[in-house]
N, C-alpha and C positions, 0 to 999 in steps of 0.2 A: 351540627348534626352529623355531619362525614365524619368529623373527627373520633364522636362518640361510638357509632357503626364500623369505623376500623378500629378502633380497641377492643370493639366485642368482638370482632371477627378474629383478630389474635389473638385474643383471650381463648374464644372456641375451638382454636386450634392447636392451642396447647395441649386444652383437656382432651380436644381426641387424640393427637400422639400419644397421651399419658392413656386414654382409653383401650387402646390398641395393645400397648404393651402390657397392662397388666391383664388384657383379656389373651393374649399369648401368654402370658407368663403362669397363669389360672390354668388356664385350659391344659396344659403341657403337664401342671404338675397335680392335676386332680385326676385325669384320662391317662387310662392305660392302654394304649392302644391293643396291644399284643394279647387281650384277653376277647376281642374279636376273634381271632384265629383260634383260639382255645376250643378244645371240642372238636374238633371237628372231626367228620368221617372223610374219606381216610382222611389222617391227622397228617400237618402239613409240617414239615422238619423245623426246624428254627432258623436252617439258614436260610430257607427260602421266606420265613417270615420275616431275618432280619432283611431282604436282599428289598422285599414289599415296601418295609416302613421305610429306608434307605432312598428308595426313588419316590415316594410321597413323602420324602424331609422331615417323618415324625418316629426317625428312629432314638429311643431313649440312650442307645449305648455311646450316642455321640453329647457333649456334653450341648446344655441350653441354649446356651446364650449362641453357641454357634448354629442349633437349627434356627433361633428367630433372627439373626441377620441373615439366614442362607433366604428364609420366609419373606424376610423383609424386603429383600432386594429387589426380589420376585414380586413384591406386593406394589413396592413404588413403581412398576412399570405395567401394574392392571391383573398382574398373573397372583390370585390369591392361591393357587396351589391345587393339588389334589385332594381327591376324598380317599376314605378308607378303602373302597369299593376302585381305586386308581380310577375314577371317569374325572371331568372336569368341575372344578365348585364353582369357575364363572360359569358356566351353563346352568349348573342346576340354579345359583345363586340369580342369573336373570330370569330363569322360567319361573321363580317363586317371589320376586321382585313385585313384579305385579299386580300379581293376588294380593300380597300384603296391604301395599300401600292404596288399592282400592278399599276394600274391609277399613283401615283406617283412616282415610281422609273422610270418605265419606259420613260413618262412625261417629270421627271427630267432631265434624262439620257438624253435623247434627245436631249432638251432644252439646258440644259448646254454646253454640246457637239457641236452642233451646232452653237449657241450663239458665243462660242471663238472664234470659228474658222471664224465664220464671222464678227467679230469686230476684228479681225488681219490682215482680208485680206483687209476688208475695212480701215484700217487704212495704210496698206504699198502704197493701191491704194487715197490715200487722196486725194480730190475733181475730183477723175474722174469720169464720169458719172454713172460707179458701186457702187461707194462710195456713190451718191445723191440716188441715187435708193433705196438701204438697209437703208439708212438714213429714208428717207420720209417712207418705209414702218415701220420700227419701230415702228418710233414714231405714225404712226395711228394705230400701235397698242397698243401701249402704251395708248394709249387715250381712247380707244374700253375700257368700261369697260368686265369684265371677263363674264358676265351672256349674254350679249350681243354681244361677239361672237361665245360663245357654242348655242344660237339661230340662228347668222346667218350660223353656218357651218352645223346647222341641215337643214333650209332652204333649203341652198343649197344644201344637200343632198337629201333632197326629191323635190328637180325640176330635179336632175340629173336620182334619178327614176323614176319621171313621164315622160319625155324626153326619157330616153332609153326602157323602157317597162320591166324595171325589180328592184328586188330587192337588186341589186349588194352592197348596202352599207346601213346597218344596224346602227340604233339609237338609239334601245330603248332596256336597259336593258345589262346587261354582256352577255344572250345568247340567243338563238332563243328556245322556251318551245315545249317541247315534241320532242324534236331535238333527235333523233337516228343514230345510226352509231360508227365507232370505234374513236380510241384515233386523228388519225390524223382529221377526221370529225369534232372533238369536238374542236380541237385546231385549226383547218381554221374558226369554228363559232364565237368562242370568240375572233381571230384577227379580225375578220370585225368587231363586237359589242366593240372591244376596239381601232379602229380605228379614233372614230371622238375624243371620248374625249379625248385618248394622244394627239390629232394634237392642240385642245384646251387648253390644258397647257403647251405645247410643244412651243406654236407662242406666249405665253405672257413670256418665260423663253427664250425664243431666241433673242425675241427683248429687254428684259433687261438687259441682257447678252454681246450682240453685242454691245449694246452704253458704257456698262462699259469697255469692253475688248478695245475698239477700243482708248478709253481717254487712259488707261494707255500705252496701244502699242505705240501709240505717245508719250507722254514721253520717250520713250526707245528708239525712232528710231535715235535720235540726241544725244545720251549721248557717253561720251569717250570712254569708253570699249566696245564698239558697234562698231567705228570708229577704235579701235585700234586690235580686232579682223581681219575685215576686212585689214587690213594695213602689220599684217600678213598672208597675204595669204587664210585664210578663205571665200570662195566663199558665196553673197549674201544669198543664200535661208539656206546655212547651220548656218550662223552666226544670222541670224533673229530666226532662229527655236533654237539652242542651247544656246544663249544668251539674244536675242531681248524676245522671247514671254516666256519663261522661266522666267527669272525678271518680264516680265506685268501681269504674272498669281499669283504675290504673294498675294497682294491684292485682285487680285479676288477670293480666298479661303477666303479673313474676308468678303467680298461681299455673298460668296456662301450660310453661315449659317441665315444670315438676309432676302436673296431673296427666301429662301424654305418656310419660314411663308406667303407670301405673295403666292407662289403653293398652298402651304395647305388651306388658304385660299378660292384662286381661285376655289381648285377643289370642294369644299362646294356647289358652286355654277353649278358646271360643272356635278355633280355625281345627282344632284335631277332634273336638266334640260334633260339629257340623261338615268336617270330613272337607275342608279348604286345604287345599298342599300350598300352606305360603313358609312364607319364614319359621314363623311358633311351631308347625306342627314338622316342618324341618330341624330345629333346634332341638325338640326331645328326641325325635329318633337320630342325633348325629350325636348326643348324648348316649345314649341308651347303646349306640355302636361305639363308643369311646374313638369318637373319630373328632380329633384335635382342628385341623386345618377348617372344617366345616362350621364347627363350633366358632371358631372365631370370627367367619365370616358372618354368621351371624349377629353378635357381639358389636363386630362394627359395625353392623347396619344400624343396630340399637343405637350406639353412640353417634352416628350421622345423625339419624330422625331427631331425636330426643335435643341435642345439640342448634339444628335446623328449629325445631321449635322454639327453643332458647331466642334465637335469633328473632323470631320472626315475634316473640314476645318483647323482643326490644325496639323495635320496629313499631310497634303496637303501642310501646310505652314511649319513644317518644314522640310517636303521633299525637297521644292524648295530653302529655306534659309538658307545655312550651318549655319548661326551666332544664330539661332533659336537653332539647334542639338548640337552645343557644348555652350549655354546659361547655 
């Protein structure tokens, strides 16, 4: 099993060199930096905008390949560079660190969690009326795109406060400003404030979740050593749980690493509509400022996570496969 866990560990780290560089290489030549400065009152010379992009390393008058080793070098030793704005993007990049990866572990957690367990039940229970039920909900939300039901959950959130006469369920922002009080205060504020948007990536990872788990659970539900379990003695709910969903879950660890990009994703979408300053809602406005260096860091956080999932789905997979651990 080490030997298979370091192959994927070199394997992961090839793709993110390879990651890294094409999202330098993206970035550099889709972003224009110099059209930040455009407009402006008073309007700023050229040479003091070339002197700007010059000392944040994303002057285009110098050829490529030479800003991304100047990037590079700087990035092998922790320093991923300047923003647009010349502040630091390790600062902004760990103040936004946080926020993210709460929103998504959590999210995930959930999601995941949930997801199994209801494409296993919905699959032991095949075409009963619970079964169409989680079925049709799924799929509408499958269809729901992601920006459009962190809208409608905010909706409903605020008819459920104008309804009751109160503020019970909070939208906007990880915390309630100028909030006072001790540690347990602080940690009942930010579970309301981090309420709607886990449930918003929670109900897109659950409904993908539940149609993948429930296909492979069927497969397993008629196979022989399922029947031959049972035949020794093995009572239904133990032989489903110990044999049955245990084999359906192997595949859904190579499902697991592919369907976290499409979280990550999602929550881009979920963190600038509920007003979270993480990563996603950093990534459109370093866009929207044609600010190269920031972008990327971005980029590479995406390729850690997504990559780390990979990992941790191999990990997973050969937890459940012995033929994996002695490979």
């Amino acid at each position: 099993m080490g030997a298979y866990l370091a192959k994927r560990l070199g394997y992961y780290a090839v793709l993110l060199l390879a990651a890294v560089c094409l999202s330098y290489l993206l970035a550099s030549l889709a972003l224009d930096p110099r059209a930040y400065f455009a407009g402006r009152q008073p309007p700023i010379s050229p040479a003091a905008v070339d002197h700007h992009l010059t000392v944040i390393g994303v002057n285009d008058h110098r050829p490529l390949l030479d800003r991304f080793w100047h990037w590079a070098g700087r990035a092998a030793h922790g320093d991923l560079g300047r923003t647009i704005d010349d502040t630091s993007v390790n600062a902004e990049f760990g103040r936004r660190l946080g926020v993210s990866l709460r929103l998504l572990l959590i999210g995930t957690l959930l999601g995941t969690v949930l997801g199994v367990l209801a494409g296993a039940w919905t699959a032991v229970r095949q075409y009963r009326l619970s079964d169409r039920l989680v079925t049709l909900v799924s799929f509408a939300l499958l269809s729901t795109p992601v920006f459009l039901l962190a809208v409608l959950l905010k909706t409903g959130a605020i008819w459920f406060n104008d309804t009751t006469g109160t503020d019970l369920i909070q939208f906007t922002g990880e915390q309630s400003p100028g909030l006072t009080g001790g540690f347990e205060a602080v940690l009942k504020d930010r579970a309301v404030h981090l309420l709607l948007p886990t449930i918003s990536i929670a109900l897109f990872a659950i409904a993908g979740y539940s149609r993948y788990q429930r296909s492979t659970m069927l497969d397993v539900l008629g196979s022989d050593y399922l029947r031959t379990a049972r035949a020794k003695g093995l009572r239904r709910r133990s032989a489903l749980l110990r044999h049955g969903l245990r084999t359906a879950l192997i595949p859904m660890s190579t499902y697991f690493s592919y369907g976290f990009l499409a979280l990550f994703t999602g929550a881009t979408f979920t963190e600038t509509i509920f007003g979270w300053h993480g990563m996603g809602e950093w990534f459109i406005s370093s866009i929207n400022k044609n600010d190269v260096n920031s972008v990327v860091a971005v980029n590479v956080f995406a390729a850690v996570v997504v990559l780390l999932s990979g990992f941790l789905a191999d990990l997973l997979h050969a937890a459940l496969d012995p033929r994996v651990r002695h490979a």
